[in-house]
C-alpha positions as CSV (number, residue, x, y, z in Angstrom):
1,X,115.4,224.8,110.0
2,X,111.8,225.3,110.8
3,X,110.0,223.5,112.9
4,X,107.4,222.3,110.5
5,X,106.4,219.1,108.0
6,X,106.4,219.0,104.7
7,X,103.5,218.7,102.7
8,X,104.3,215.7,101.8
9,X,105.0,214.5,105.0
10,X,101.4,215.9,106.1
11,X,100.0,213.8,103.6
12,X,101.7,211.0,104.7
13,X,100.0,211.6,108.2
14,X,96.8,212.2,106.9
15,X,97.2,208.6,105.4
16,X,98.6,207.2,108.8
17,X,95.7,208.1,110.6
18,X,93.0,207.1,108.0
19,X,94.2,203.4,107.5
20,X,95.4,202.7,111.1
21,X,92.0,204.0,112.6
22,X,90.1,201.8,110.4
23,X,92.4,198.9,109.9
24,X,94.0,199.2,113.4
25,X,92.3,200.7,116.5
26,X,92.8,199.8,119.8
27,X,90.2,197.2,119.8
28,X,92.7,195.1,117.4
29,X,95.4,195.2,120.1
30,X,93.0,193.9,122.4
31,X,92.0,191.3,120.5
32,X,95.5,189.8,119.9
33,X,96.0,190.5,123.6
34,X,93.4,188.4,124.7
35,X,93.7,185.5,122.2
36,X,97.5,185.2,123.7
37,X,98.7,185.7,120.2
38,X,102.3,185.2,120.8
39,X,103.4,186.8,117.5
40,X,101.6,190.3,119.1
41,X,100.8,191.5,115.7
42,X,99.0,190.8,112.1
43,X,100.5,189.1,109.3
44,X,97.7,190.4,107.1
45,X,97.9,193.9,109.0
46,X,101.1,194.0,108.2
47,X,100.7,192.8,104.2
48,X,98.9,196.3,104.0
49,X,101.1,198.4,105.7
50,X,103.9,196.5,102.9
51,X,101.8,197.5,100.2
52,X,101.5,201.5,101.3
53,X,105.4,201.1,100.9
54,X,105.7,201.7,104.5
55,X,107.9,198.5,105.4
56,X,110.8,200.1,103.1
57,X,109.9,204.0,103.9
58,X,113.8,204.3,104.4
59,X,114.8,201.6,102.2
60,X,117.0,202.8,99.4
61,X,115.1,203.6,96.2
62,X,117.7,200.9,94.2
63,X,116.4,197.7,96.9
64,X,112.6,198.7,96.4
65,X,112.3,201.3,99.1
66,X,110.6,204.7,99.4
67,X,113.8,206.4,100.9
68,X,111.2,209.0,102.6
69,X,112.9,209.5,105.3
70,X,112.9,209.4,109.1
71,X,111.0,212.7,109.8
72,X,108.4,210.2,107.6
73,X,108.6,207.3,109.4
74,X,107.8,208.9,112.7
75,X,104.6,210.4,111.9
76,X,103.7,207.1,111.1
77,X,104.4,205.6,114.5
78,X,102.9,208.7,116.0
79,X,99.8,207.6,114.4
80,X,100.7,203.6,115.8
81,X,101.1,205.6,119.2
82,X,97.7,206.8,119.1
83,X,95.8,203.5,118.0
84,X,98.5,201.4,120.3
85,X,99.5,199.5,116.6
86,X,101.3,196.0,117.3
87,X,103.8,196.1,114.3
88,X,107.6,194.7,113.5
89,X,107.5,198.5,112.0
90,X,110.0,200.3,114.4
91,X,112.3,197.2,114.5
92,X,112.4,196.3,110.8
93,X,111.8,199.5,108.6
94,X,113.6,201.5,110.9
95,X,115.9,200.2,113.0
96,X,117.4,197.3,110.8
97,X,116.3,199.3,107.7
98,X,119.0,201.9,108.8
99,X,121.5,199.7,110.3
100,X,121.5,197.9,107.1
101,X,123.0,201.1,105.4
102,X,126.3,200.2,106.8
103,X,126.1,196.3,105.0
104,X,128.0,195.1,102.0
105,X,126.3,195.3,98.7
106,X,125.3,191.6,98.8
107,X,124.1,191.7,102.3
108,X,121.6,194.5,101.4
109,X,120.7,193.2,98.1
110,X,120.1,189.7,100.3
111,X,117.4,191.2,102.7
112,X,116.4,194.7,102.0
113,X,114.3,193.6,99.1
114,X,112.8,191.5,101.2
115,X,112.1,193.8,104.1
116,X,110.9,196.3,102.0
117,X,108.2,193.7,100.5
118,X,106.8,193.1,104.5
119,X,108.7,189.5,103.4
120,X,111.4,189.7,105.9
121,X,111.3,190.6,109.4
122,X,114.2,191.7,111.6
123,X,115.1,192.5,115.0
124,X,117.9,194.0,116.6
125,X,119.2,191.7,119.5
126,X,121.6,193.8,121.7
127,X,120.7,193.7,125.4
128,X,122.1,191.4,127.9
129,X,120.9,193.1,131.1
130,X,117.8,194.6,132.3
131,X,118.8,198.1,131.3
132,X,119.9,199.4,128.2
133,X,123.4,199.8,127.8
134,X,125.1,199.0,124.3
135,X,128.6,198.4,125.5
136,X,127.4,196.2,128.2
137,X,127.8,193.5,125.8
138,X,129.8,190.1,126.7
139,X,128.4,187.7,123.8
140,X,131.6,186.3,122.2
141,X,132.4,185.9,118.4
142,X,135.4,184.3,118.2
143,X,137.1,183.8,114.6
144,X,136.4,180.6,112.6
145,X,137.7,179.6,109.6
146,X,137.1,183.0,107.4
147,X,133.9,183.4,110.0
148,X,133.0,183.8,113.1
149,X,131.3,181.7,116.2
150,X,129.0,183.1,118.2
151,X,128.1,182.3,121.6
152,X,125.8,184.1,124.2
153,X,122.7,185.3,125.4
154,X,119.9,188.3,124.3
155,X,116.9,189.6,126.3
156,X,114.4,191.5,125.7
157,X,114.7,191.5,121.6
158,X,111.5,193.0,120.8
159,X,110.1,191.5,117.9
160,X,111.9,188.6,118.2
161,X,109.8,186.0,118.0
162,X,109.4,184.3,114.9
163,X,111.8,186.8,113.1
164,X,113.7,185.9,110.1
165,X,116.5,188.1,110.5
166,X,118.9,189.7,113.7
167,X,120.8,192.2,113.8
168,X,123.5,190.9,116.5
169,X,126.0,192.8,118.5
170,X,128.9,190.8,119.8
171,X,132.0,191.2,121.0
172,X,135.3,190.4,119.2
173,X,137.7,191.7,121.4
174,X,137.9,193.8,124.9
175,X,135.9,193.5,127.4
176,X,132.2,194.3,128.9
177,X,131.6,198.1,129.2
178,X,134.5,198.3,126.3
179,X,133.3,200.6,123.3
180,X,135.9,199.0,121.4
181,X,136.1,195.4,120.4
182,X,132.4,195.2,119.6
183,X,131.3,193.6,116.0
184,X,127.6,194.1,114.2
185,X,125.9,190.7,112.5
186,X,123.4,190.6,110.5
187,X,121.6,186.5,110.6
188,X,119.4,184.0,109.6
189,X,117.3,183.9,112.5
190,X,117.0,180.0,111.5
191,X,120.6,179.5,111.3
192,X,121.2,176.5,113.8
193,X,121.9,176.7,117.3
194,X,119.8,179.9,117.4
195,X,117.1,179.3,120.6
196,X,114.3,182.0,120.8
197,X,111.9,181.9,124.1
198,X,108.7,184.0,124.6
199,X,108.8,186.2,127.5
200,X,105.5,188.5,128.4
201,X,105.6,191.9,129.6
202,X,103.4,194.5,130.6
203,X,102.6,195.7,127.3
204,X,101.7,192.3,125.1
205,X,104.3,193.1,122.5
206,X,106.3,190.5,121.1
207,X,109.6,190.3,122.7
208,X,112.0,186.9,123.0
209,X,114.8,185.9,125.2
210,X,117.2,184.2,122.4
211,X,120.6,182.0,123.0
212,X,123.0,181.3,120.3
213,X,125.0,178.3,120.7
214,X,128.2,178.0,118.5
215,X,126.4,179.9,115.5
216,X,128.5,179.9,112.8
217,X,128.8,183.0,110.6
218,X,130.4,184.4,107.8
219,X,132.9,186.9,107.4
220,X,130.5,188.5,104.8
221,X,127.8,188.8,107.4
222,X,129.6,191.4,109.3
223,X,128.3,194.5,108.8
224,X,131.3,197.4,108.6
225,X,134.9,196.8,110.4
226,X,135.6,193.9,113.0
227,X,135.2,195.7,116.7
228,X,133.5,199.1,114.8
229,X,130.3,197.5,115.3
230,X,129.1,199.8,117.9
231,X,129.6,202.7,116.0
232,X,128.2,201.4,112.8
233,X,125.2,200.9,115.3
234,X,124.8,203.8,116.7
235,X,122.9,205.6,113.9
236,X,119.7,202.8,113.9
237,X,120.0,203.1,117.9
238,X,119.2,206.7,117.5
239,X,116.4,206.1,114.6
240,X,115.0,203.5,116.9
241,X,114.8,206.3,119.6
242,X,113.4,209.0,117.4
243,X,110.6,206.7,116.4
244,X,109.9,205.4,119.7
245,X,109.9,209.6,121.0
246,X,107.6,209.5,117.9
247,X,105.0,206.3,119.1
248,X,105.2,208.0,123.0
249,X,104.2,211.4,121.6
250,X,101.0,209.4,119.8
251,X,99.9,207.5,122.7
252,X,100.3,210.7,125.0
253,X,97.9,212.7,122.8
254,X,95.6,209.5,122.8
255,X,95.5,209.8,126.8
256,X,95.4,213.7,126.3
257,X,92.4,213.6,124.3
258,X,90.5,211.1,126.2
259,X,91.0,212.9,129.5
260,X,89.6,215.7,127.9
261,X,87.0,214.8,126.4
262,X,86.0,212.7,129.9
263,X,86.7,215.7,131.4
264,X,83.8,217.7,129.1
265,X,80.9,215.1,130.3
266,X,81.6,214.1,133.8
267,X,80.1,216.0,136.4
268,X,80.4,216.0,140.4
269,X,79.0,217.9,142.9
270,X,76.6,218.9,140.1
271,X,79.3,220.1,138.1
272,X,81.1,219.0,134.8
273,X,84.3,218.4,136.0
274,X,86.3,220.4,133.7
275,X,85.1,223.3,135.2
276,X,87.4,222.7,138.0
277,X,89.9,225.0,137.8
278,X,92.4,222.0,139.5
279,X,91.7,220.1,136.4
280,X,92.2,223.0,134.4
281,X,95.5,223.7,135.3
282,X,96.4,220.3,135.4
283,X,95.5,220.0,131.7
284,X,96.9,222.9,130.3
285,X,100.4,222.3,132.3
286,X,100.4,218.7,130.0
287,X,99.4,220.2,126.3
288,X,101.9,223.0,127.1
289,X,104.3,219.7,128.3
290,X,103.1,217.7,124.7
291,X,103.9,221.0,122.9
292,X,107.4,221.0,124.0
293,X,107.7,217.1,123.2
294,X,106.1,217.4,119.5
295,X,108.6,220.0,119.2
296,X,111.4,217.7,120.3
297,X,110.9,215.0,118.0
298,X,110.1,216.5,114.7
299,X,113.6,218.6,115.7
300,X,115.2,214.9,116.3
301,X,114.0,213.6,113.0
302,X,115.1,216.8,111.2
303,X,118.8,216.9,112.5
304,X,118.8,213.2,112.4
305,X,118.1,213.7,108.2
306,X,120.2,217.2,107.9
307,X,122.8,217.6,110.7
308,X,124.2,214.6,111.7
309,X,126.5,216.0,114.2
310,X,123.9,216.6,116.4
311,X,121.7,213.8,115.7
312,X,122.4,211.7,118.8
313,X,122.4,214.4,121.1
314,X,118.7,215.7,120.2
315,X,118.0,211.8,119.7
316,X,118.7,211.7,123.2
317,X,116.5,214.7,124.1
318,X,113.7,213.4,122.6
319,X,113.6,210.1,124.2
320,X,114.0,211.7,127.5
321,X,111.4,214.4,127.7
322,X,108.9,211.8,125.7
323,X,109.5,209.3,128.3
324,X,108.7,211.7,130.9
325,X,105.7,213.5,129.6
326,X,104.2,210.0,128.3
327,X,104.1,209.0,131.8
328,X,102.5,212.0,133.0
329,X,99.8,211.7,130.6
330,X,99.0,208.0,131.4
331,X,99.0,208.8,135.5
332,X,97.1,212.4,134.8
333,X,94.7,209.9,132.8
334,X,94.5,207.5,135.5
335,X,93.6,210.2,137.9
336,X,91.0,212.2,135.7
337,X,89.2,208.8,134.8
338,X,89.4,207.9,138.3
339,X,89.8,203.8,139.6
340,X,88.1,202.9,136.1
341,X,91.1,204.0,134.0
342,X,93.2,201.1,134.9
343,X,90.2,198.5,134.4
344,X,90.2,196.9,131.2
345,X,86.6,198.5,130.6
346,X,88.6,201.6,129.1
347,X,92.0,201.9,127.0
348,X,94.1,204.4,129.3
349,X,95.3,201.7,131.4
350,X,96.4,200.0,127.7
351,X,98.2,203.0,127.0
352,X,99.8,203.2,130.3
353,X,101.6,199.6,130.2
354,X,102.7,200.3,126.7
355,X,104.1,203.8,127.8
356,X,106.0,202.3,130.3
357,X,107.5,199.2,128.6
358,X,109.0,202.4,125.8
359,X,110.1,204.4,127.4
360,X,112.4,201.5,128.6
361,X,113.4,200.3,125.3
362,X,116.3,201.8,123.8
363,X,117.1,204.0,127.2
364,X,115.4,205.3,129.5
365,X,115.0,209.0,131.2
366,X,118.0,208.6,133.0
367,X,120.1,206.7,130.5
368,X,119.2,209.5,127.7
369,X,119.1,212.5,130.4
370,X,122.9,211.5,131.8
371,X,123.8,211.0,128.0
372,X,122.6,214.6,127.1
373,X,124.6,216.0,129.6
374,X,128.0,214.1,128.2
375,X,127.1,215.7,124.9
376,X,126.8,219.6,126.9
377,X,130.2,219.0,128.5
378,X,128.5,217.9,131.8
């Protein structure tokens, strides 16, 4: 398949970038930064993005979705990448709008409508540790009744805070590290003896540390078979990757452009800069490095969409090589700029504390590097 978008998907861009550099530029990050907003994002922000149908772009049609697809969704958070957009986007319409796909019809018809609307926010609480690993899970969720009671501890859950809905994975038999014996929830984030704490990192995004004390479930909130839950998982895992390849590549090009452009006007020695031929080569090495990324992703989302099979795989790729190039670009930044580019007087040090809490989330270089090689036979 080629290595193109759609027309419609280039509209869709073309939207993405109008409405999130008016309604959305970095200067609105800032500003929620710096009023120590704990939610990290905009209600009323987010009312808009509802109404462009974005909250439900991969939402089925029948729950008041778009169904537009994933290839869709990421230019959007491409275009968040750029503008550094706070947003329960990637968590909710993509993550738990996929993860969802697995639910019974009652459990969809419960809270997709709403999540579709912007109505309903929900996050996906699966880490335990300080690195991502999915079958690193000890939560329990012993059998009650026709339900189940779940005990444990979640970290990191970004979007957590103040969320109306979690996706849970807990384990209903096995042990840690076992694939097997893991169970997927979907919860009232009100339901009681649910504890969310705020916890700040780097980046100001909204992420929550949250216990669950003897939360009682029902049978009918399990989402697929008892100790499949991994599995059924595994598909919004690697739509969450995709999307955050997708808001990487955005925030790269943001740090691209602006070390360009500095780059054009800055002159030593009597000199614009850019005539260096350093610099030069130093710039050319990343857009050829942002090339191959751009490439990556829009390959991710199409076999994500068309071939299954190999979804996780070039999910996998993608994460990993737009981890590393967004890294590049931020510290290439940094340099170019000079000592200014990590003051808050300019954005690229904004970009660079975002880059590096995503390419955390979800896996890292390594984690998605060593699982490529599985998938090669390595």
């Amino acid at each position: 398949m080629a290595l193109i978008y759609t027309e419609e998907q280039e509209m869709l861009r073309d939207a993405a970038k109008g409405f999130l550099s008016d309604a959305a530029p970095v200067s609105a990050f800032r500003a929620l930064r710096d009023n120590g907003d704990a939610l990290g994002w905009s209600r009323d922000l987010w009312a808009q993005m509802a109404e462009m149908g974005w909250a439900g772009i991969l939402v089925e049609e029948q729950f008041g979705g778009l169904d537009f697809g994933l290839g869709g969704a990421a230019l959007i958070l491409e275009e968040m990448g750029r503008n550094l957009t706070a947003s329960p986007f990637l968590s909710s319409s993509v993550i738990a709008a996929t993860a969802l796909r697995g639910a019974s019809e009652d459990t969809k018809s419960n809270w997709l409508p709403k999540l579709a609307k912007g109505e309903a926010v929900i996050a996906l609480a699966l880490e335990e540790g300080v690195k991502h690993d999915p079958s690193a899970v000890s939560m329990s969720a012993e059998k009650s009744g026709n339900g189940y009671r779940l005990n444990g501890q979640k970290s990191y859950v970004f979007e957590g805070l103040q969320a109306d809905g979690l996706l849970v994975l807990a384990r209903t038999g096995g042990q840690a590290k076992d694939v097997d014996g893991l169970s997927l929830f979907m919860l009232d984030a009100n339901a009681n003896g649910i504890v969310s704490e705020q916890i700040k990192l780097l980046d100001s995004r909204n992420y929550a540390n949250i216990s669950f004390d003897n939360v009682e479930v029902s049978g009918g909130d399990l989402i697929g078979e008892e100790g499949a839950g991994l599995s059924m998982l595994e598909p919004a895992l690697n739509a969450g990757r995709i999307g955050l390849s997708a808001e990487m590549l955005g925030a790269s090009l943001a740090c691209f452009e602006t070390s360009i452009a500095y780059l054009k006007e800055r002159k030593q020695f009597g000199q614009i800069i850019g005539s260096f031929q350093g610099l030069q080569h130093r710039a050319a090495h990343l857009y050829s490095e942002l090339e191959l990324v751009r490439s990556a992703v829009l390959k991710a989302a199409q076999d994500f969409e068309n071939a299954p099979e190999h979804a996780a795989m070039i999910a996998s790729l993608a994460k990993a090589k737009s981890g590393e190039v967004a890294i590049l670009a931020a510290n290439e930044g940094v340099q170019m700029l000079g000592g200014i580019g990590m003051t808050d007087e300019l954005d690229m040090g904004l970009y660079m504390k975002r880059i590096r809490a995503a390419q955390e989330l979800l896996g890292d270089g390594w984690f998605h590097s060593n699982r490529f090689a599985r998938f090669r036979g390595f």
